[in-house]
Each structure stands twice: as C-alpha cells, then as structure tokens.
C-alpha positions in Angstrom: -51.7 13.6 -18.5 -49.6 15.9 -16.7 -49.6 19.6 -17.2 -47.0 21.3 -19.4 -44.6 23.1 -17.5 -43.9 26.8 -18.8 -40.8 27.1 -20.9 -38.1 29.8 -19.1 -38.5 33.1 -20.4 -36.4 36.4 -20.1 -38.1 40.0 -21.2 -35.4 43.0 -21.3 -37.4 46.6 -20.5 -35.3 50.1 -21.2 -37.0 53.2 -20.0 -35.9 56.4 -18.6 -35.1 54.6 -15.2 -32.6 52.0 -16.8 -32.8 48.5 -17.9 -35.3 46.0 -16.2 -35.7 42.5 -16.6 -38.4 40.0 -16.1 -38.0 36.1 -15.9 -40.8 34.1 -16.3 -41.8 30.2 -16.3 -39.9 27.6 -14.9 -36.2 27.8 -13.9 -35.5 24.0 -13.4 -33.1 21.5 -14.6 -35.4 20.0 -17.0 -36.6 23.0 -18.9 -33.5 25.2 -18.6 -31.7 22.3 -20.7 -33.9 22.3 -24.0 -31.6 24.8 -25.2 -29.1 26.5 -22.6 -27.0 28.2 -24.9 -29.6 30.5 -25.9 -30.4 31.7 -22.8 -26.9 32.1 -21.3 -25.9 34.6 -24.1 -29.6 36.3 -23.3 -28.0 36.4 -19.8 -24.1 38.2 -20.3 -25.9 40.5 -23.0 -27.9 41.9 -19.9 -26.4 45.2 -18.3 -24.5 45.0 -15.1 -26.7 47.9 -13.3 -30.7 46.1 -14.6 -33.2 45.3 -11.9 -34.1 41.8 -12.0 -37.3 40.7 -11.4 -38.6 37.2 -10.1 -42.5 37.4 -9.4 -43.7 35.2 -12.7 -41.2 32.9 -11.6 -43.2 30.3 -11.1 -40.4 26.9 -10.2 -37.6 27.6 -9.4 -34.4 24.4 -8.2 -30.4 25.0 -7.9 -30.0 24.6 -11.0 -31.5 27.6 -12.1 -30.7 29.7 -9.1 -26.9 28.6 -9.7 -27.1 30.1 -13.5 -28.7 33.2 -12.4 -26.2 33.9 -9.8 -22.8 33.0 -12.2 -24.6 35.4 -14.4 -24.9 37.9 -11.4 -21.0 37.6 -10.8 -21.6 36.0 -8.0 -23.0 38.5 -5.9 -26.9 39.7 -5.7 -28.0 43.0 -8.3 -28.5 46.3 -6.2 -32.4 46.2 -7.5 -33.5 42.7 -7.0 -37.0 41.2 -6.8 -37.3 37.7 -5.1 -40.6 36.3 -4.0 -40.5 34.6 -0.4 -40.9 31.1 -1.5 -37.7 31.0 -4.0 -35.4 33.1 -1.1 -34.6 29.6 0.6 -33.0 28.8 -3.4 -31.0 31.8 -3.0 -29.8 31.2 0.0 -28.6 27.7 -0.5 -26.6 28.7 -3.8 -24.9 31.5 -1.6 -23.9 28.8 0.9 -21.6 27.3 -1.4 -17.8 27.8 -1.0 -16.2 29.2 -3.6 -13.4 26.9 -4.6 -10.4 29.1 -6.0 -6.6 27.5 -7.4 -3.9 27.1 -5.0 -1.6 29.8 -5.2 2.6 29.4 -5.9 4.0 29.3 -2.8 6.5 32.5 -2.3 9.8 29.8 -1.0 9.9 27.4 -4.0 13.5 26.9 -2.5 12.0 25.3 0.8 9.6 22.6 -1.2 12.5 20.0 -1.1 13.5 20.5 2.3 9.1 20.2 3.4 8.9 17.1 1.6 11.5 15.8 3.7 10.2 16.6 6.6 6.8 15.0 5.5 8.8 12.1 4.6 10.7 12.0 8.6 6.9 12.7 10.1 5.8 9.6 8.2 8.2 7.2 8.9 7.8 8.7 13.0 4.4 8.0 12.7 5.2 4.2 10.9 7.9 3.4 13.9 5.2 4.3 16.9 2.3 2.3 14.9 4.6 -0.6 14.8 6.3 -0.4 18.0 2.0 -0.4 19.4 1.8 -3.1 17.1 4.4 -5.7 18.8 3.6 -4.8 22.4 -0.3 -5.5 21.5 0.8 -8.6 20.4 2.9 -8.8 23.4 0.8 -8.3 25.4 -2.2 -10.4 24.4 0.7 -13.4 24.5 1.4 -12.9 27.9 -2.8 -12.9 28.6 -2.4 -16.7 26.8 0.7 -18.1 29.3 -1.0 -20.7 31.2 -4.3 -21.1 29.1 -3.1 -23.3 26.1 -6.8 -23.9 25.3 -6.9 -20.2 24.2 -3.8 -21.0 22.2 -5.0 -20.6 18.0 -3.3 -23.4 17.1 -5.3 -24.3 14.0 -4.6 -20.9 12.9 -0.9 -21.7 13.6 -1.0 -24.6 11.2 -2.8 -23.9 8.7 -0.8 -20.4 8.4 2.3 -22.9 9.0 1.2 -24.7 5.6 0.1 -21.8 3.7 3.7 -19.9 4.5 5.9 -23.1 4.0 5.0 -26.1 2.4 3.5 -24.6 -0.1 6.3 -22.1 -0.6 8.7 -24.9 -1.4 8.6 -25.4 -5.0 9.0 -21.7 -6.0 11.9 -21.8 -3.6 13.2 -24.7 -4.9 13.1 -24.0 -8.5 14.3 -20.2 -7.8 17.2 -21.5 -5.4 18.4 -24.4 -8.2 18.8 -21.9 -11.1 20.1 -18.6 -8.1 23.0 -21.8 -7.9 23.0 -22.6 -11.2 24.1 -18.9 -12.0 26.3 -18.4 -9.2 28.6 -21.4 -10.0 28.6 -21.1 -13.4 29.7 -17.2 -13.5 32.6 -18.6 -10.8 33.6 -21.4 -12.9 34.4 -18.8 -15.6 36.5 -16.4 -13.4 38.3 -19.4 -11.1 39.5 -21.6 -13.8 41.4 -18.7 -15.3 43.2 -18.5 -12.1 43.5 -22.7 -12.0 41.2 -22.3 -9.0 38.8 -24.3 -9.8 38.8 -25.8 -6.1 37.7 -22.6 -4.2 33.7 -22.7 -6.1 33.2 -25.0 -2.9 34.1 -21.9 -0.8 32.6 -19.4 -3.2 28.8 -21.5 -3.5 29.0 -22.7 0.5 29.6 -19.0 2.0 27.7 -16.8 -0.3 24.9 -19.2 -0.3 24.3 -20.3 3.6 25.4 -17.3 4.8 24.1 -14.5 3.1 22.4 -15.4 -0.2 19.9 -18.8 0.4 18.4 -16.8 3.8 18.0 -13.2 1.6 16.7 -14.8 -1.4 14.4 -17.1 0.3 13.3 -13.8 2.5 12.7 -11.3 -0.9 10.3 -14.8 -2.1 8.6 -15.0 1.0 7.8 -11.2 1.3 6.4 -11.4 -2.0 4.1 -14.0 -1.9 3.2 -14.8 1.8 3.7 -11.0 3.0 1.6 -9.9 0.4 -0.7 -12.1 1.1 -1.0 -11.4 4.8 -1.9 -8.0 4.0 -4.0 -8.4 1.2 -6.2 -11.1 3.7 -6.1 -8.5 6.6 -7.2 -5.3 4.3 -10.1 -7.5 2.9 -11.2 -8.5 6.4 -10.9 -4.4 7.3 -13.5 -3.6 4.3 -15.9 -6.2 4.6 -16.1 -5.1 8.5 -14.9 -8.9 9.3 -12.3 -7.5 11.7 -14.8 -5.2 13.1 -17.4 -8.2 13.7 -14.2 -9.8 15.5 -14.2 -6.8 18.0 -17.6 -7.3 18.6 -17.6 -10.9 19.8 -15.3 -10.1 22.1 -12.2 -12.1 20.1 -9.0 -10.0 20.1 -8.1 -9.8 16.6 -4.3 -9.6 16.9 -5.2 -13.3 18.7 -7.1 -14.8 16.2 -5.2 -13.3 13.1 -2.1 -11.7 13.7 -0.6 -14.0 16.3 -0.7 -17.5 13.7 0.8 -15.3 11.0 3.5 -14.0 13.4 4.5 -17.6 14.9 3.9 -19.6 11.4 6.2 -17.4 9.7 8.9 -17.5 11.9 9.0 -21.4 12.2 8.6 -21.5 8.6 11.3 -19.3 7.3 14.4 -21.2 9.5 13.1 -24.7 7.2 12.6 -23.0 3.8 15.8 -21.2 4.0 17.4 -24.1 4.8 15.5 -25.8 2.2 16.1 -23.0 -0.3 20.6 -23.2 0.5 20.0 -26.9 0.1 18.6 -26.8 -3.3 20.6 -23.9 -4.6 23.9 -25.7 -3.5 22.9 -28.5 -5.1 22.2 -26.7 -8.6 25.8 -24.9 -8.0 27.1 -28.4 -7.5 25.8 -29.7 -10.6 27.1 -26.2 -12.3 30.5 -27.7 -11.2 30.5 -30.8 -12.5 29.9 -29.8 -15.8 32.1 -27.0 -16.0 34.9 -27.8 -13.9 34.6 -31.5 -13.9 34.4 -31.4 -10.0 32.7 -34.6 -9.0 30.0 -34.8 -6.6 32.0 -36.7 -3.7 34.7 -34.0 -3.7 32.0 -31.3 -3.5 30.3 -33.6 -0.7 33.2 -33.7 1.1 35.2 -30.7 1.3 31.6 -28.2 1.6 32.0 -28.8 6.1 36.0 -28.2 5.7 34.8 -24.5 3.5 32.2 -23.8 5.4 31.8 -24.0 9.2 28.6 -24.6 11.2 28.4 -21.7 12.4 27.9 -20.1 9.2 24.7 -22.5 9.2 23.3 -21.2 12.7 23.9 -17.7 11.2 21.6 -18.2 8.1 18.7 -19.9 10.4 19.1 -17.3 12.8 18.3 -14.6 10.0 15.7 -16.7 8.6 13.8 -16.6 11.9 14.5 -13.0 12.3 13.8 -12.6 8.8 10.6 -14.1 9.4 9.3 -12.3 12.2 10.0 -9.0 10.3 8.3 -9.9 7.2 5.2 -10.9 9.2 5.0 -8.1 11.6 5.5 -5.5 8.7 2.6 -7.4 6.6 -0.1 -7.6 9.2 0.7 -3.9 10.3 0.1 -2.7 6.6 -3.2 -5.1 6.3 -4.4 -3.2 9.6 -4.1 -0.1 8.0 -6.0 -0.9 5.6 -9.0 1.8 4.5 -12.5 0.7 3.4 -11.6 1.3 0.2 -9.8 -0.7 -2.6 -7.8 2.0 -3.2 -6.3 2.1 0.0 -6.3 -2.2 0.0 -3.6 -2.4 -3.2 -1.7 0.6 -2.1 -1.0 -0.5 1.4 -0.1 -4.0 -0.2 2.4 -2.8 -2.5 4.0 -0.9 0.6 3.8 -3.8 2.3 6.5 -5.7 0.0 8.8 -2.9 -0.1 9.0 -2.0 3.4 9.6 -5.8 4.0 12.5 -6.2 1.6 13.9 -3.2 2.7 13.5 -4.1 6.6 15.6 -7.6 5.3 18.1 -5.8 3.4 18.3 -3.4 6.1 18.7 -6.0 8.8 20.7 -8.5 7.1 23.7 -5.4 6.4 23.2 -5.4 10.5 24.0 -9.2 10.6 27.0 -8.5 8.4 28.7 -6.2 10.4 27.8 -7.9 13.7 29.0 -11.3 12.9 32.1 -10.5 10.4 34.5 -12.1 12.7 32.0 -15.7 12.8 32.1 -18.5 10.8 35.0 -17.8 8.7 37.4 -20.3 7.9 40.4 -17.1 6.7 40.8 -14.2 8.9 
C-alpha cells in the first residue's frame, strides 16, 4: 500500500512581533480538493502584513502554489519563508501573464470607419491571392504546351462528369418550373394588354440572354463550387496536398487545372441545356394560358430572338464558369487544418462566386446593350 499523504494544514501565530503563519502537509491538486472552501476562507481571513512560512511543506505542484499566490494578491509577502526545492514552484506561477479585459477604446466614433478599412485590407489581400492564383495556374500550363502526356486528362473527365452530366437534372427540373413562372406571371400582365404575342419575346430574351446563363451559374456555384472547395480543404487537413508537394506533382496540375478546364466546358452545355428546358416549360405555360400553340412558339422564337443573343449567353456561361472554378479552388487552398476553418471557407466560397457572377454578368449588360436586340 501506498503511504498516506499529509492532509494541508494552515496554523495562524499572534505574538508581540505580528501574525505568523505556518503551512504544513501537502499543497497538491489531490489533497487541496477534499474540501477547498475551507481553506480558502482560512486564507482571506489571514492579515495582509503575516510572515508566511513554508519549511513543513512537504509537496508542493501549481496548484497549490497558484492558490497561495491569488491569496498573496499576486505579489510575494515582505516576510516570506520558501525552502529551495519549492522556489522553482514559485517561479513558474510568477511566469504567468496576467490576462486583464480590453479596455473601451477613447474614439468609439472611428470603430465604423476601422472596420472598413479591415474590410478594404481583406479584400487587397483576396485580389493579390487570386491574381497568384491564375498566373500559377498560368504558368504551370504553359510548362505542359508540347508535353500532352503530362496533360491530366482523366482528371479533366471525370471533373467534366462530375460538374455536368450530373448537374443536368437539377438544372433541368429548376430551369422547367424558373419558365413555368416566368410565362405564367407574363401571361397574366400581356393578355390585359391583348399582347399575348410578345411572351415569345419576353421568355426568348430574359431567358437566353440573361436568366438560363445566371440561374444555371447560382446552381452550379452551389453544388459543384462548393464541392470543389470542400474536396480541396479536406485534401489540406489530411496533409493530401502536402503529400502531393512531396512527390514532386504540382498540385495546381493535378487538382486545380481539371476543375478549371471541366467547368468551363461544362457551363457553355448546361446553360444551354438549362435555356432549353426552361423555354420549353415557358412554352408549355403558354399554351395553357394563352392558347399559343407550340408551332407558333417554334417558329416565331429565331424572328424574337437573334443568334447573337445565343453566343452572348454561352459566352457568359464559359466566363461564368471559369470564375466559379477559380474562386472555389482558391477558397479550398486556403483552407486551415481545422474544420472550422474547412465549412467557413466553403460557405465564403458560394457567396464570393455568386457575387463574382452577378457582378460580372451587370459588366455583360452594359457592354453588350447595343447586341442582339431585335428594337433599338
């Protein structure tokens, strides 16, 4: 059997020379908390100016030191009596910073006008990460000109299937009812007016042009883009990508590359896809409300809506594309080896993409507002 330690014990002595105490047994975690209350008041109800005395002290750990000296005030008494082998206690516990509450800052006016500025310095420092992103990836493509065998195309594919093909049903299903809506809210407004002819107009433009390419963009960001990320940030925490670096494989090669070039291939198709679908749900909007057969919509959708409105909405799909999968890989290579850090860089991921499309497709509307339109 082990020994019995010796409980903690304080003695208070008053003489003509002033108050003196005396600890005794062990100071330690595990006897100190039998009953700590006890002792603590034994500790405040001890004057300010006694001599302390440590010599039948016989263990001593932080624990105890650290009462002792929040009992002290945090500062050592004037008459103090500390054997040798419990000073290096002492000393540790005195070591510790003392952690105080931030004080109110005197310019509570000038709080707005900081966080601003931390919000400028943060979107600097977002702008030069991805500008160093894209010329990385630049420049690791121009390393590949001339060596296809180095060329991930597996990657490419299967990227290419995971972005698109299997982004087609929730596009189509999202685009059928987006034209469902659409025609039948313009039914109810045109055949007021006996303008029941100008949904072909209405459905054709909005959809080709600026809704199928934006909607299609918003699902894409959400699901693939997200995806991306959340792919890359689990690579970053299990050290995957740092196992990459090691062999010698450029990572923006092998993972950020196929993303790039799959998502930009993909997102011409599913927008296209995505109009198709939509203007085929408007179409069967029209027929039941306005009694518009299906030949007449066939057929007077290329007199309301020129090509070039088409190019436009690939062209932003490409665009579109690129963004979304530049913006998600840069998040995922951010990411922390933490989960913490994983979800929030994924949820900024989806917002900074939908904002970088809704951003860049108000640039496309004001640069091409004199294309593709059959009034002006």
């Amino acid at each position: 059997m082990s020994p019995v330690s010796p409980a903690p014990a304080l003695r208070l002595e008053t003489d003509a020379s002033g108050s003196r105490v005396s600890l005794s047994g062990d100071w330690t975690l595990a006897a100190l908390t039998a009953d700590p209350r006890q002792l603590r008041g034994e500790l405040e109800s001890v004057p300010m100016q006694a001599a302390w005395s440590l010599a039948s002290v016989s263990r001593l750990d932080s624990y105890g030191a650290l009462l002792l000296w929040r009992a002290w005030g945090r500062r050592r008494p004037e008459r103090l009596e500390v054997p040798p082998a419990l000073e290096p206690v002492f000393q540790r516990v005195e070591a510790i910073p003392v952690l105080t509450c931030p004080t109110e800052p005197p310019y509570r006016f000038l709080d707005g006008t900081a966080q601003v500025g931390r919000i400028v310095i943060e979107i600097g420092h977002h702008v030069v990460g991805f500008v160093a992103l894209i010329g990385q990836i630049l420049i690791d493509l121009w390393g590949l000109v001339g060596d296809h065998k180095r060329w991930p195309v597996f990657e490419i594919s299967a990227n290419f299937y995971k972005v698109g093909v299997r982004a087609m049903p929730v596009t189509a299903l999202v685009g059928f009812l987006i034209g469902v809506v659409m025609s039948y809210l313009s039914a109810l407004q045109l055949r007021a007016f006996g303008a029941d002819s100008f949904i072909v107009n209405i459905l054709g433009l909005g959809i080709i042009r600026e809704l199928g390419p934006v909607l299609v963009s918003v699902l894409v960001a959400g699901r693939s883009g997200s995806a991306m990320t959340a792919q890359l940030g689990v690579m970053r925490v299990t050290e995957e990508i740092d196992a990459l670096t090691v062999m010698g494989i450029s990572r923006y090669v092998r993972l950020v590359v196929p993303k790039v070039v799959a998502l930009t291939l993909a997102m011409p198709l599913l927008t296209l896809w995505g109009s198709a679908v939509a203007i085929f749900g408007g179409m069967v909007s029209a027929n039941l409300q306005l009694d518009l057969s299906f030949d007449y919509f066939l057929n007077a959708l290329p007199r309301a809506v020129p090509v070039a409105n088409l190019v436009i909405g690939l062209v932003k799909g490409a665009v579109f594309g690129l963004l979304i999968a530049l913006v998600a890989c840069y998040f995922g290579l951010r990411v922390r080896p933490n989960t913490e850090s994983l979800s929030a860089n994924t949820t900024t991921s989806v917002v900074a993409s939908i904002t970088v499309v809704i951003i860049v497709d108000a640039v496309f509307a004001v640069a091409t507002r004199s294309i593709g339109l059959p009034f002006r």
